[in-house]
Every structure is written in structure tokens, then in C-alpha cells.
C-alpha positions in Angstrom: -14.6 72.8 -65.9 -13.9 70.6 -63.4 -11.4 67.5 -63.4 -12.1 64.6 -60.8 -9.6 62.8 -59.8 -6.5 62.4 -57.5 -3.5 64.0 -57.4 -0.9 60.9 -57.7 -2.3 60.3 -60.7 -0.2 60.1 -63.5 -2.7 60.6 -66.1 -4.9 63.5 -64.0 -1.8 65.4 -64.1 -1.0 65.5 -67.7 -4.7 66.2 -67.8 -4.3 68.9 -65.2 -1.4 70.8 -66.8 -2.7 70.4 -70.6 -6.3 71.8 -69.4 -4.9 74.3 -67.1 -3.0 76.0 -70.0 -6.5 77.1 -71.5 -6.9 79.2 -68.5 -5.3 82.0 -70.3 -8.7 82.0 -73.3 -10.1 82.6 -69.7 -11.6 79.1 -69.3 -11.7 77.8 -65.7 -10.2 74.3 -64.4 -10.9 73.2 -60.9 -9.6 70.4 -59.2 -11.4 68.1 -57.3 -9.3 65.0 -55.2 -12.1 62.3 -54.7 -10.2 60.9 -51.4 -10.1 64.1 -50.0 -13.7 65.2 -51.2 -15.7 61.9 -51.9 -18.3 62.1 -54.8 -21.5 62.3 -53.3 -24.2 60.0 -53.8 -25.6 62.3 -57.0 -22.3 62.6 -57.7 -21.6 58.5 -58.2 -24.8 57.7 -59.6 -24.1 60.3 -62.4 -21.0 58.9 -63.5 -22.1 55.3 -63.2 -25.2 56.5 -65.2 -22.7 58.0 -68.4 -20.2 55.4 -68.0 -22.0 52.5 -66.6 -19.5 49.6 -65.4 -16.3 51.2 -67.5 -16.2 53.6 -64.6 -15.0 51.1 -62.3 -11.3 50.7 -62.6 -10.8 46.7 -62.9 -7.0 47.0 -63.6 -6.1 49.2 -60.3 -4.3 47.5 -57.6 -7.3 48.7 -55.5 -9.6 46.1 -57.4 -7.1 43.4 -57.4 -7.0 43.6 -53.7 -10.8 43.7 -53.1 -12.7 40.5 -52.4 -15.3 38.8 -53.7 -18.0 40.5 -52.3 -16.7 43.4 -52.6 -16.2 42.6 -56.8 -19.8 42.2 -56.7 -21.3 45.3 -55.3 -22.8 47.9 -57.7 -20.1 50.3 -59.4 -21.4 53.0 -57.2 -20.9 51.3 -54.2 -17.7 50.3 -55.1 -16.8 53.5 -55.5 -18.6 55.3 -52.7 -16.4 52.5 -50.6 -13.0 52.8 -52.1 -13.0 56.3 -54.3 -9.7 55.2 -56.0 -11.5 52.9 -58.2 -12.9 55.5 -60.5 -11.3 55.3 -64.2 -9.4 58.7 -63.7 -9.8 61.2 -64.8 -13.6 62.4 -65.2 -13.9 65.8 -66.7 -17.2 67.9 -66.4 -17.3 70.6 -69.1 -20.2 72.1 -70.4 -22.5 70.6 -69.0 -20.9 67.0 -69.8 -18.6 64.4 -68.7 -16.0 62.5 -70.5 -13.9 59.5 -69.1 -10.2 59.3 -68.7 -8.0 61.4 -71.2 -7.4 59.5 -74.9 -7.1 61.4 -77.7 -10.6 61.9 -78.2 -11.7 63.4 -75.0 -8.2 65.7 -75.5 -9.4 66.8 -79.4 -13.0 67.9 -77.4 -11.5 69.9 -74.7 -8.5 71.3 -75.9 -10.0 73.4 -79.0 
């Protein structure tokens, strides 16, 4: 399992710590801090593929201080540009992704 995200996150680290306590049934979590390791091209295209344009964070203080053209590029350019736009956290598990970390993305993972 892997968690994308960043690590001043507020909502990747409840994630973090509720996903790193099924480490014990011998499940794996890794960590991966977008700033520090941007997602590469695959990588964004994936995401914007399975989330489309709800990947895009539009109520980060990131997107309020882009401009205009900047609001227009394509979500993965946006996010290939500024990686703190991506709705945190993204979760790879089995083979599939899941956006952010509401109840029902925490009733999937957490069995």
C-alpha cells in the first residue's frame, strides 16, 4: 500500500497513523512525499485518469494563488507544476486508488 501525499498534511497523517496500525496483520504502508518525489508523468496521468478534475485541489491556498493561466492548464499539468495541488491523500492498495480519506475510503482499507 502506498499513501501519496505530504507530510504537513493534516489529513495524510491521520491517514498515515490509522493505516500504519494494520502493519501488525503484516500489511505494508509506504510513504511517498510528492514534493520530495514528484509523481511522474504515468504517475499524474493515472490519477487524473480515476479522479479526473476532483484531483485538483481548488480550495488550497496553492490554487487561490495561481493565475489565470495557470487555472487553465490540464489537471496533470497543474500538478506536475505545483505537486501540492493534489486532493491528499491518494492511496494505492490492491491494485487501486482511492481519493482523500472520508469514511468510505477508511471502511475499504481499514478491514
Amino acid at each position: 500500500m502506498i499513501l501519496y501525499g505530504i507530510p504537513t498534511c493534516d489529513t495524510c497523517k491521520k491517514a498515515l497513523k490509522a493505516l500504519k496500525a494494520l502493519e501488525a496483520a503484516g500489511r505494508t504502508v509506504a510513504f511517498r512525499d510528492v514534493r520530495a518525489q514528484p509523481l511522474s508523468e504515468a504517475e499524474r496521468l493515472r490519477f487524473v485518469a480515476e479522479f479526473g478534475d476532483e484531483i485538483v485541489n481548488r480550495a488550497s491556498t496553492t490554487w487561490r494563488g495561481l493565475g489565470d493561466f495557470a487555472k487553465a492548464m490540464e489537471p496533470e499539468d497543474q500538478i506536475a507544476a505545483h505537486p501540492t495541488l493534489m486532493k491528499r491523500p491518494v492511496i494505492e492498495a490492491g491494485g487501486r486508488l482511492y481519493l482523500g480519506w472520508g469514511d468510505e475510503v477508511q471502511a475499504a482499507l481499514l478491514k
